[in-house]
Structures are given as C-alpha cells and as structure tokens.
C-alpha positions as CSV (number, residue, x, y, z in Angstrom):
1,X,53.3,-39.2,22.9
2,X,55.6,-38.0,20.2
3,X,59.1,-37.7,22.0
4,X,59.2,-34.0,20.8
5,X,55.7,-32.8,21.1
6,X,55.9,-34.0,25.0
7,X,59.5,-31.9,25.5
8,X,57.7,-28.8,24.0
9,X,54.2,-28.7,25.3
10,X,52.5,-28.6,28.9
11,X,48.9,-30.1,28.7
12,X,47.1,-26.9,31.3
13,X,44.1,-29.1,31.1
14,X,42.3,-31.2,29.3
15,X,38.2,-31.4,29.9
16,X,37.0,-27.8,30.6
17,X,33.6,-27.4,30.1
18,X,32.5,-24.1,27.8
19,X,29.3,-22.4,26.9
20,X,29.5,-23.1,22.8
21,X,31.3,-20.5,20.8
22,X,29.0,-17.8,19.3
23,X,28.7,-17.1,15.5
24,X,31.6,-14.3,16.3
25,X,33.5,-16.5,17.8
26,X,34.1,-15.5,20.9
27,X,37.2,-15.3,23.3
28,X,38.2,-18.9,24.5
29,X,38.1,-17.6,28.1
30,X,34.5,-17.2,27.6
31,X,31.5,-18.6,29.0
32,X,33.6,-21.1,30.8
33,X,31.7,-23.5,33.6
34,X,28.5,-23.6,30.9
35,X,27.1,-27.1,31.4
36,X,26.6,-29.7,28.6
37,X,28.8,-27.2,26.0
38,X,32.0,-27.9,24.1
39,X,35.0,-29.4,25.7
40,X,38.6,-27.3,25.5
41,X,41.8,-28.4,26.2
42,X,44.3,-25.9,26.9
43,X,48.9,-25.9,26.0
44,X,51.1,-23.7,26.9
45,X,53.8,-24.5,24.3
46,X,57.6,-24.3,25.9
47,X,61.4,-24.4,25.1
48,X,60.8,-24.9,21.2
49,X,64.1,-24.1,19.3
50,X,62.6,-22.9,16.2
51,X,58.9,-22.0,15.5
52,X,56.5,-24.7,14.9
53,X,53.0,-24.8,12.3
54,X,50.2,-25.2,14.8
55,X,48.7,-28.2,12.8
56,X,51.6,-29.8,12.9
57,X,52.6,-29.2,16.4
58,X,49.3,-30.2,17.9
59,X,48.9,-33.1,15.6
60,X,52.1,-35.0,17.3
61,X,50.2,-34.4,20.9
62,X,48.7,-37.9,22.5
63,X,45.7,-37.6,22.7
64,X,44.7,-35.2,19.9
65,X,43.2,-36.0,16.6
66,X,44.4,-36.4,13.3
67,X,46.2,-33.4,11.3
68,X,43.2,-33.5,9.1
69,X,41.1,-33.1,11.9
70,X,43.1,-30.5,13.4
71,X,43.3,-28.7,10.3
72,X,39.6,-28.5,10.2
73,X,38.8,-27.4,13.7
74,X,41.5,-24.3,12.8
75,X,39.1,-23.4,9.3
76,X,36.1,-23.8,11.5
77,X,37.8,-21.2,14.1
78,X,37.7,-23.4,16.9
79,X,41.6,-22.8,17.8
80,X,43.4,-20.1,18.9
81,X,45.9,-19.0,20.0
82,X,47.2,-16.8,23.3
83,X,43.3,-15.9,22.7
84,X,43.1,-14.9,19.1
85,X,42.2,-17.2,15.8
86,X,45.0,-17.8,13.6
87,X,45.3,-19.6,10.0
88,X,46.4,-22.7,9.6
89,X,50.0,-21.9,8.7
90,X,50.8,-19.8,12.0
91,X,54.1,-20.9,13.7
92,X,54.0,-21.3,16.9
93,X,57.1,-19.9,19.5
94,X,57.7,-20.8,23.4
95,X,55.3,-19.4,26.0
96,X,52.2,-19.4,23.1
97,X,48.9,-20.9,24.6
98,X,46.7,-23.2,22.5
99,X,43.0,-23.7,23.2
100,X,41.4,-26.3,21.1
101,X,37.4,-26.5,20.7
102,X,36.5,-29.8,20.3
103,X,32.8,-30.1,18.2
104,X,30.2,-32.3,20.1
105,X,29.4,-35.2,18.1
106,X,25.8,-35.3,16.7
107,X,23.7,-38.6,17.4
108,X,23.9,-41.5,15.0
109,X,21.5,-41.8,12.8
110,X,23.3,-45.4,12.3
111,X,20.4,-47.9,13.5
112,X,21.7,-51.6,15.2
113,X,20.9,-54.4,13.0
114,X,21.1,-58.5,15.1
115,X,23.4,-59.6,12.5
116,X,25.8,-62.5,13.3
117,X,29.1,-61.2,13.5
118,X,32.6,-63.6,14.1
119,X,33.9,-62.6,17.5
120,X,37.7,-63.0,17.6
121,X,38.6,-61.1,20.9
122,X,36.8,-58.7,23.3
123,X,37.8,-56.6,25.9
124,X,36.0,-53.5,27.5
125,X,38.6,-51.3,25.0
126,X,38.5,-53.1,21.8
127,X,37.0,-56.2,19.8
128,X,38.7,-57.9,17.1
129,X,36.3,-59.6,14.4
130,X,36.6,-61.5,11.4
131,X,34.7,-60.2,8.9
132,X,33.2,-61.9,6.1
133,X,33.6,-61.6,2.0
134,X,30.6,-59.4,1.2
135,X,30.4,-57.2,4.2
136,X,31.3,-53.3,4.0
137,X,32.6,-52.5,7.2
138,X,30.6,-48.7,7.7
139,X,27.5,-46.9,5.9
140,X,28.5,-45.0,2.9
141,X,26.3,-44.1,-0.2
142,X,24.8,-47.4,-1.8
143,X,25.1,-49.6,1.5
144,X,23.2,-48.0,4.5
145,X,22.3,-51.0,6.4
146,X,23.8,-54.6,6.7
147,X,27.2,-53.8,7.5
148,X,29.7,-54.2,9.9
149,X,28.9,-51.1,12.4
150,X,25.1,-51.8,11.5
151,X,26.2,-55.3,13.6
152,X,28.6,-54.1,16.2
153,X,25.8,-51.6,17.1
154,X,24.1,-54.2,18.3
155,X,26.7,-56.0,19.8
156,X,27.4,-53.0,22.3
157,X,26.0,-49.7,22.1
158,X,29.2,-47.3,23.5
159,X,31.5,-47.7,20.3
160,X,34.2,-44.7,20.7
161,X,32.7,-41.9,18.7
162,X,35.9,-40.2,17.1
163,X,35.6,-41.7,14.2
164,X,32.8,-39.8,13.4
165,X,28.7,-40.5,13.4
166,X,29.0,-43.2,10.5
167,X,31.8,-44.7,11.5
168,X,32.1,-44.8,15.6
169,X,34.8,-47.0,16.3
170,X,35.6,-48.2,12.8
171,X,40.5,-47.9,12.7
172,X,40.8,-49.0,9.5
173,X,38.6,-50.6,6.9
174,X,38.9,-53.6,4.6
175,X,37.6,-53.6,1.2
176,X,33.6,-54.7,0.7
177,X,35.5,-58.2,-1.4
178,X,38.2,-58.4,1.3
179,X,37.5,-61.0,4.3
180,X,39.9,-61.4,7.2
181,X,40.8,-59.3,10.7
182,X,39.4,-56.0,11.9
183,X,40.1,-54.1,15.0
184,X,37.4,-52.0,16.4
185,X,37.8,-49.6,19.0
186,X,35.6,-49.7,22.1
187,X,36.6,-46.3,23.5
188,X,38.0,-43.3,22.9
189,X,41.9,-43.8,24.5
190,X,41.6,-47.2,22.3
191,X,40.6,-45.4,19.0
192,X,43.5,-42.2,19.4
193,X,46.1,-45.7,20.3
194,X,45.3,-47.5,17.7
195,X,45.2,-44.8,15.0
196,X,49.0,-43.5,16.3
197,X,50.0,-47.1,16.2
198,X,48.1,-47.0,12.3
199,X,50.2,-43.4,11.8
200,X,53.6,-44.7,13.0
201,X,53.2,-48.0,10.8
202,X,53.2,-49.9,13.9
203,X,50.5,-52.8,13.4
204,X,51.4,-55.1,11.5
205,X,49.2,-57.0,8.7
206,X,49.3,-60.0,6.5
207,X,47.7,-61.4,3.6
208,X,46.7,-64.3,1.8
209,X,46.2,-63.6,-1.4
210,X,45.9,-66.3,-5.2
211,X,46.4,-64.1,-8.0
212,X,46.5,-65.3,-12.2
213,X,49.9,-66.2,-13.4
214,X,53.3,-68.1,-11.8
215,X,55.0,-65.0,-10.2
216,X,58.6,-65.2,-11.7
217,X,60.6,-64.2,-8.2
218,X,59.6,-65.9,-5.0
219,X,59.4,-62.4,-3.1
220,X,59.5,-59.0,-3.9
221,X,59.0,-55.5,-3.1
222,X,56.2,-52.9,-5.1
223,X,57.3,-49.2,-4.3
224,X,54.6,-47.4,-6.3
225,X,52.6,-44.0,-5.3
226,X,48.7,-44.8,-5.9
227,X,46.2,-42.4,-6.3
228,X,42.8,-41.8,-7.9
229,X,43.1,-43.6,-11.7
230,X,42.8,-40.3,-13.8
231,X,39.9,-41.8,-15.9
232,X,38.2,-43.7,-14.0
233,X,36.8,-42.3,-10.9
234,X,36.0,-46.0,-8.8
235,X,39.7,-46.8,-9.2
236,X,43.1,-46.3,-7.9
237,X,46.2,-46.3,-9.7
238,X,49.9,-45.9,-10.3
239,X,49.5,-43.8,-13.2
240,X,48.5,-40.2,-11.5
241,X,50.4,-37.4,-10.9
242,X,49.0,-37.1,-7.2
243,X,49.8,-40.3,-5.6
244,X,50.8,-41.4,-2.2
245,X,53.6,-43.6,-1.1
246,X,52.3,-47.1,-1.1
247,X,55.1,-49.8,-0.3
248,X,53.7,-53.4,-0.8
249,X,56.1,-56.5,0.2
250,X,55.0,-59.8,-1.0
251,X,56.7,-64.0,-1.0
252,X,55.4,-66.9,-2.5
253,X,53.7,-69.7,-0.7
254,X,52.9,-72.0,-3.3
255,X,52.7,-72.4,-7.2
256,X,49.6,-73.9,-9.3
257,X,49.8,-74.1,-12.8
258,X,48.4,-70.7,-13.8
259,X,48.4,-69.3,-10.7
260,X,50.5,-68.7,-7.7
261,X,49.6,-68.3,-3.9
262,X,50.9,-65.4,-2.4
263,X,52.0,-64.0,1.8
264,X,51.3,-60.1,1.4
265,X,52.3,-57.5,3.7
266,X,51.5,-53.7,3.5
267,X,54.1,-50.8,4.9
268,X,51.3,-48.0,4.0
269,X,47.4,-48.6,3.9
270,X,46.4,-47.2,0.8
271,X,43.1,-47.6,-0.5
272,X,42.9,-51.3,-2.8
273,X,46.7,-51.0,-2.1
274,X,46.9,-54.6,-2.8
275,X,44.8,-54.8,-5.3
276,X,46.2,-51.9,-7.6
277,X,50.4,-52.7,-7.0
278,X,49.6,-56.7,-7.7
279,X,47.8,-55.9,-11.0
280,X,50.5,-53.4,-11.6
281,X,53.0,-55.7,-11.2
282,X,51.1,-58.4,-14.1
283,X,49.1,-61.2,-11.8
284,X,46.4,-59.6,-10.7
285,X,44.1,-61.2,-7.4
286,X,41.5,-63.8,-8.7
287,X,38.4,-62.4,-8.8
288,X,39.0,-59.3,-8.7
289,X,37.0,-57.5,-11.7
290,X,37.8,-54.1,-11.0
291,X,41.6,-54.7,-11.6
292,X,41.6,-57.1,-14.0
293,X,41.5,-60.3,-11.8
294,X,38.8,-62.3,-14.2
295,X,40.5,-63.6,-16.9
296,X,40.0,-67.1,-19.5
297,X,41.5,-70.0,-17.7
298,X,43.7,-71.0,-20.9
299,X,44.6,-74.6,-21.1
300,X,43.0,-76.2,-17.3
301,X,40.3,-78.7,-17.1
302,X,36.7,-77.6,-16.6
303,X,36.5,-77.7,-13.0
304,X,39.5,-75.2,-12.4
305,X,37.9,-73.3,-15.0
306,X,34.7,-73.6,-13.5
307,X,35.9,-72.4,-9.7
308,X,38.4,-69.9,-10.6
309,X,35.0,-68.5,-13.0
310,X,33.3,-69.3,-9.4
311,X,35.0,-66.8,-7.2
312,X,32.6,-63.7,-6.9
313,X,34.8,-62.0,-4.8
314,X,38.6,-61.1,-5.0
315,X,40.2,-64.0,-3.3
316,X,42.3,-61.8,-0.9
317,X,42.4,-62.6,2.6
318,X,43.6,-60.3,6.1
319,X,45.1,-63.4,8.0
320,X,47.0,-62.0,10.7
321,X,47.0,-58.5,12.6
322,X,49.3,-57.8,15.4
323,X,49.2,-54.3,17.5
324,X,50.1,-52.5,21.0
325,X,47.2,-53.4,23.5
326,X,45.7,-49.5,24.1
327,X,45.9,-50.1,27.6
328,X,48.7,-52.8,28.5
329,X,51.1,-51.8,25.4
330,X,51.9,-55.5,25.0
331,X,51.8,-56.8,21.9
332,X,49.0,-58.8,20.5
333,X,48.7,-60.9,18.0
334,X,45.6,-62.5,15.9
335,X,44.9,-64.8,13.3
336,X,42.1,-65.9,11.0
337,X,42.2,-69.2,8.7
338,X,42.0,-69.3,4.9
339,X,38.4,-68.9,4.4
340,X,36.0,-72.0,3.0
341,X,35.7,-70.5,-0.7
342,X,39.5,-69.7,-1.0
343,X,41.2,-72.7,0.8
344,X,38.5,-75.0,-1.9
345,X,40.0,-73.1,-4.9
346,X,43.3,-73.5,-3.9
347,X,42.8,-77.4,-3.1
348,X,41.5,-77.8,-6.7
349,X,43.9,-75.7,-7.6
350,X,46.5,-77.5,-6.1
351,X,45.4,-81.4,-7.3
352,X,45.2,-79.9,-11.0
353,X,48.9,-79.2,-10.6
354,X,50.2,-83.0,-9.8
C-alpha cells in the first residue's frame, strides 16, 4: 500500500454485502445484508494534513482499482461520502467516511477456444506465457476469436475478472506483430499486484529488436511524449499536442551491414512505444509497415533482400520480464529465446556482413 494512503485511511471493511443501489441512488447504509447484491467497502479517512481529491486519495489504497476506474464508479454515483454523493473533485478532510460500490461484473460472453498456447510458468495466482507473432492478446473489434484469452479460457476457467469481461486477467498487452513474455493474472489479489507494480514502473522488460540502418551511438535514451498521430487515426506519434511521457532506453548488440540489432527497455508502456520512438529516432523495426519499417534493401545480395522482404511481422521481440511474485514479493524473473523467424534473419544477416 501507498506509504501515505495507509497513514491516512482505516479500511472499516472490506466485503459487505448490499441490496443494489436503486435508480435514486439510495443511502449506502441501505439494504445492507441483501444476498447476491453489490459489494461495499467502507474508510474512515484520518490525520490527513491538508484535504485530499477523493479519486486520488482512494486510488493510492491497496487493493482498489485504477484512478480511471475510480473516477468512473464516482460519475456512476456509486461513491459517497459520510452518506452523500459527491463529484469527482471533492476533497476529502480527517474523520470523512468513504463507501465505494463496486459493479458486479456481467458474464463473458468470451467463449474458450483449445488452442496451443506456450506455457512459461504456472502457479494457482498467475501464468506467464510466450506468445506468438500473430496472436492479439484479447477480443477487440476485427479479432473476436483466436486470441490469447480465447486460449487461456480454455486453459483454466477462473481468470481474475477485473480487467473487465473481454479482458479477465489480461496486465498488459503486446502488440498483435509483437512475440515474447506475458504475464496473466489468475486472481484477483494477483491482477491489483501486478497492475501497482505496472503503475509504480516496477517490472521490468526487455527487448529484442533489428531495425533498418547502423545506429550511430551504441546506446541511447528516446524522451518523447506519444500520443494519437493527429492524421492518422491507427497511429501513435511524437507529433501531438496531447501526448504522454514515453521514456525508451535502448544499446546495441550487434551491427549488420544495413541494419543493426538492438537490447530495448521501456520506463513507460505506451501504446507501439517502441515502435513510434525507434522510427522517430530514423531506423525504424524491420517489418514493421505501419512505421515505416519496409523499406528497399539498397546494395545486399538477393537473399538478404529476399528475408528482410520475408518478415511479415515487425521483428520485435519481449525477451525478458521480471516482477514481485503477488504473493511471495520475491522477485521473479523470465526469459524467452529469439524466435525461429528473427534469430534466421539475423544469421543471414549476420554471414552477409563477413
């Protein structure tokens, strides 16, 4: 728990049962002991020097969901606040009590498909896999079967549910072109760990990535906000006026002739973080067509031409993840080898440059 959210708040309790809140609304001490309705917990907020927002404050709490999350139950009116609702920029002062609604989740729709997944690690509170090039990790418009939580549904059927009906157990995501490590929470206590552990930049990721072009420094840092590209709608960039810190570290591994092999690591998980600051910074990943990583070979013999032409998928790699255990706190570590289609390009790759 945050350090100062744990001084400054007193859990009352945590799984009261409730009759559902009517269409007015009603008083949180209502309709308590209904069976099978929402679940409240209850704070009594105490010794705060200076007043607090109430998304913020409850936010920091273990246990509790994102601020997004937070800020949605308070628009939905399912917190209030020493028994009245308030808006989402009420500050809170010592002796305030908090009562927070928490929705019942509807039943996936999601339906369990036997496909074969690569098992890394299993526990009964999280699995590690290794997903494939070509896989997209949850159901989203265009892709409603064949993916990754299609196949951990049928691998076991009590994923935690926080992250939502089409995504129950689903962290963090890598891109549909993207193969490599992917933890998966197996219960709820593992999902809320391993998403503070996401928030406080605490796991710790690397790539392996080829990208087009000899990289002049061997390492280097991209600092560059990313947000939606202003004209086209499937693509970040560094261009807007509304992006979000991104920090992107990378080192060089090994140099081809027209190409170099790069160790990534991400401080922020921005969506195609990777992608977008490597383009940005002029050697885009091999590949990748949404960010420029096809390109003419220039002066290589047909074969390099051929297989760098060959790769249908951005040749970017999650290698290594290392995180908290949610229920020992040691530190784990995992690692997944260069996979068949990348370690063959950069073997070719590597011969042409003798």
């Amino acid at each position: 728990m945050n350090k100062d959210a744990k001084k400054n708040m007193e859990i009352i309790n945590r799984t009261v049962p409730i009759n559902p809140i009517n269409s007015e609304r009603s008083h949180p001490s209502s309709g308590l002991a209904g069976e099978g309705g929402q679940r409240v917990e209850n704070f009594l907020v105490s010794a705060l020097e200076m007043p607090v927002r109430l998304d913020i404050f409850l936010s920091r709490a273990a246990g509790l969901p994102s601020r997004s999350q937070v800020q949605r139950a308070i628009e939905e009116g399912r917190v209030f606040v020493n028994g009245a609702l308030v808006k989402m920029g009420f500050k809170l002062k010592t002796g305030d009590r908090i009562s927070l609604y928490h929705r019942e989740a509807a039943p996936s729709t999601i339906q369990p498909e036997p496909i074969a997944l690569q098992i890394i690690y299993e526990d009964p509170a999280i699995l590690v896999v290794d997903k494939p090039a070509g896989m997209v990790v949850h159901p989203a418009f265009g892709h409603h079967s064949g993916t990754l939580v299609n196949a951990i549904l049928a691998h076991c059927d009590d994923l935690s549910g926080i992250g939502g009906v089409q995504r129950p157990g689903i962290v963090h995501r890598l891109d549909k072109d993207t193969s490599g490590l992917l933890v998966v929470a197996k219960t709820d206590q593992a999902h809320q760990s391993l998403v503070a552990q996401f928030k406080g930049r605490e796991v710790e990721k690397v790539y392996l990535a080829l990208v087009h072009g000899r990289v002049k420094d061997m390492e280097g840092l991209i600092d560059l906000p990313i947000g939606r590209d202003p004209a086209h709608r499937k693509k970040m960039s560094t261009r807007g006026s509304r992006g979000k810190e991104a920090r992107t570290t990378w080192r060089v591994l090994e140099f081809y002739r027209q190409s170099t092999f790069l160790e990534v690591r991400i401080e922020t998980g921005r969506t195609h973080q990777i992608r977008v600051h490597l383009s940005t910074l002029g050697h885009p990943v091999v590949g990748d067509s949404l960010y420029g990583g096809v390109r003419n070979s220039g002066n290589i013999d047909d074969k390099i031409r051929a297989l760098l032409r060959g790769m249908r998928r951005q040749a970017l790699h999650a290698a290594s993840l290392s995180f908290l255990h949610p229920l020992s706190g040691e530190r784990i570590v995992f690692s997944s080898p260069l996979p068949t289609d990348m370690a063959g390009l950069c073997d070719a790759l590597r011969a042409n440059s003798l």
